[in-house]
N, C-alpha and C positions, 0 to 999 in steps of 0.2 A: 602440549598439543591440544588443541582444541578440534570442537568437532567438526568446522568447517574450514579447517588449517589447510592449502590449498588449492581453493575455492574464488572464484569471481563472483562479486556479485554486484548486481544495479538497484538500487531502491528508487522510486520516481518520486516529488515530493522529500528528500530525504535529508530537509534542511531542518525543518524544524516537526511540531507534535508527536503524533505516531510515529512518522517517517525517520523524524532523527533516533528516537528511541530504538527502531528497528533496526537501524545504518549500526547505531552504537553497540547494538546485543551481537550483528552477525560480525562484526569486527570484532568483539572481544570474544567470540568463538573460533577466530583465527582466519575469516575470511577478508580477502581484498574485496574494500567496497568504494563505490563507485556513488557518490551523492546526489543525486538530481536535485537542483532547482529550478524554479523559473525565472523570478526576477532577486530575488533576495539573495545577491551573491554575500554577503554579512553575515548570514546564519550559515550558508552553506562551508565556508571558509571556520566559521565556529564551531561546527559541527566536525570536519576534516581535523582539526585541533585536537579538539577534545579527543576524536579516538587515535590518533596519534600518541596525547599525553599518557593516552592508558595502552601506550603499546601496539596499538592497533595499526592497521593500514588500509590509507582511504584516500580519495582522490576528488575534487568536487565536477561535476557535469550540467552546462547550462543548457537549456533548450524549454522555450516554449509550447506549451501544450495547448490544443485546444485551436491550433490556426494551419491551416494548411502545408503538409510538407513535416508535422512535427515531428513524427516515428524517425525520417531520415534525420533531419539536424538531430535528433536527440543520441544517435545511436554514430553519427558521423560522431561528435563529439564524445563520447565513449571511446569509441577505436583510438581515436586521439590520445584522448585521457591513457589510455591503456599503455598504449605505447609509447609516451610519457614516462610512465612510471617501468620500463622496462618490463615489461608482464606481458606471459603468452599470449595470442591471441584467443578468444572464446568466454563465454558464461555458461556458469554453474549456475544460480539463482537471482530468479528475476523476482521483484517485488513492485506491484502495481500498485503503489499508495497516494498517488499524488490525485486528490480531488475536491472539488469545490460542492458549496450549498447553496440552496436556494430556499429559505422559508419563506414561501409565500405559495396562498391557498391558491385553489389551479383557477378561480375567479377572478384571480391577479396577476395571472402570468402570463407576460410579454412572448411573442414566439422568440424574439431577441435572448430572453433570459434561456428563454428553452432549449434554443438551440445552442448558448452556450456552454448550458450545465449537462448537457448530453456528447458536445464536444469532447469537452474535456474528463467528464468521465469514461464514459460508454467506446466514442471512436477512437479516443486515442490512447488507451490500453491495448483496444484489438488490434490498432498495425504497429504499435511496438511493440506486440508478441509478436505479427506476423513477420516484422523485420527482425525480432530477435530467434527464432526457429533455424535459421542459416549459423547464425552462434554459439547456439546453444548447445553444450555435451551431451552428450546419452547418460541419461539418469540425473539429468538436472529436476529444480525445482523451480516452478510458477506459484507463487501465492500472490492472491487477489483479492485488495482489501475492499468488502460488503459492504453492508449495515442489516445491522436488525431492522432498518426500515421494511426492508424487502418483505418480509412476515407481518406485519405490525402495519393498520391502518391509521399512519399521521398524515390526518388533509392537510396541515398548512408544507409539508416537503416533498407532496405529491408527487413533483418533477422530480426532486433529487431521487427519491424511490425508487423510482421506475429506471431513471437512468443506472442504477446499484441492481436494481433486478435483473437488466442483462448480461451483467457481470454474472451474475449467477448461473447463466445460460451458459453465458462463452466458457466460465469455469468447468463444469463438469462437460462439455462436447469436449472441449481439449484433453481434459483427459483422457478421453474414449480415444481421441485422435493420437496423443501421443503416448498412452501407455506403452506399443511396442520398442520402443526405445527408450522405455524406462523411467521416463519423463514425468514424474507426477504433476498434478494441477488442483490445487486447492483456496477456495477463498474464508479470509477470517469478517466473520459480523460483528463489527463493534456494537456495543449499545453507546449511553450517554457516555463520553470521555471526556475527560480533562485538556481540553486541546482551545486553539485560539478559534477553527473553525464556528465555533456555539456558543457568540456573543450573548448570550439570553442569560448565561451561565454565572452572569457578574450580577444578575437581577434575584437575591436571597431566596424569595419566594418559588422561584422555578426550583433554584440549585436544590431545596428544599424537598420541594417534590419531584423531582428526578433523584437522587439520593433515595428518597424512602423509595421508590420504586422498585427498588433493587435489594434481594435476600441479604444483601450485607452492609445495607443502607448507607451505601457511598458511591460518589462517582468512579470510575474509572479511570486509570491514566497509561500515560500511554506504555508507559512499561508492563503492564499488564498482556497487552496486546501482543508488543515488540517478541517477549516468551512465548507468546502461542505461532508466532511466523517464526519464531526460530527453531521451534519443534516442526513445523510443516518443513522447515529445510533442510533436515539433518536425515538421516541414515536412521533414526527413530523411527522417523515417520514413513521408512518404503515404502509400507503395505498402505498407505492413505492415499487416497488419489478421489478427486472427482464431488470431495464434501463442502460441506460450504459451514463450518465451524462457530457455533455460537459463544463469545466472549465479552459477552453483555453482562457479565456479573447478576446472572438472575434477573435482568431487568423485567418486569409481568409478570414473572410465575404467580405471584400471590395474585390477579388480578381474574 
């Protein structure tokens, strides 16, 4: 029996980097999970696979983020998926992982880019929590994936920043809001990861200096992470609510 043996859960994003990593940790902790993609139903069906082959049970979920109406398609499709698969109605843990970048210094940026990278981060986590609250069990888990941007002055992802910083807001108010029902709300901050998001990452000389950046002078991957959201979902973590979790492998402290 595992520690999330069952448990419903949704990952957004949860086809491929972080997100698969995450999908694949809370299924082999014995929870039904639920895969969000957007458009790559390929990874997402890849992903479904692979935790199946390990035993697992997982279901894949398509819906668009970032365009009007997406919290309902994304969560209509769910209920679907769910019932599908024969399974109660309801969610134990919701994982808000699904988000895009924008590197480009704020000299360069389009309100077009802006208003997309704010989309799809910032508003459409907050009405897929607010549409998932009606679903959600007493004493479920919200984890909500940061960045160390949020702390850390990077001019050229100004935007992407800012849009991760309100995450940080809606994080700990939710908490405030849903502690009486037991409800914890926590977000993990990546630093540099191993993920296809950070094309720069294939350019030696960066991978080089983000590496030494960090006290164990390596990138991150996403299984690093996927272990810190799956201790924020577990019965571990009761007493944690409201933190926003630094999993940046040391990224600055020597700095």
């Amino acid at each position: 029996m595992g520690k999330l043996s069952g448990r419903t859960a949704l990952v957004t994003g949860g086809s491929r980097g972080i997100g698969r990593a995450v999908s694949m940790r809370l299924a082999a902790e014995g929870a039904l999970v639920a895969v969000h993609y957007g458009h790559d139903a390929v990874a997402a069906e890849e992903t479904v696979e692979q935790i199946a082959s390990a035993g697992g049970r997982a279901f894949a979920v398509r819906a668009e983020l970032g365009v009007p109406g997406d919290a309902d398609a994304l969560w209509a499709a769910f209920d679907e998926g769910l019932a599908g698969h024969g399974s109660a109605d309801g969610l134990d843990i919701l994982v808000n992982n699904a988000g895009i970048t924008l590197p480009v210094e704020i000299s360069k940026v389009t309100e077009a880019e802006y208003d997309q990278v704010f989309a799809v981060n910032t508003k459409a986590p907050f009405f897929v929590v607010q549409r998932a609250l009606g679903r959600m069990r007493d004493g479920g888990r919200i984890v909500n994936i940061s960045s160390l941007a949020t702390r850390v002055a990077f001019s050229w992802i100004v935007a992407y920043s800012m849009s991760k910083g309100a995450i940080d807001v809606l994080t700990r108010t939710l908490a405030a809001e849903l502690g009486p029902r037991g409800i914890t709300v926590n977000a993990v901050s990546p630093g540099v990861t191993e993920t296809g998001i950070n094309p720069t990452l294939k350019q030696p000389e960066v991978r080089a200096r983000y590496e030494s950046a960090s006290v164990f002078n390596r990138l991150g991957n996403p299984e690093d992470i996927a272990d810190v959201v799956a201790f924020l979902a577990s019965d571990d973590a009761r007493w944690v609510t409201g933190q926003c979790l630094d999993a940046s492998g040391g990224l600055l402290l020597g700095i």
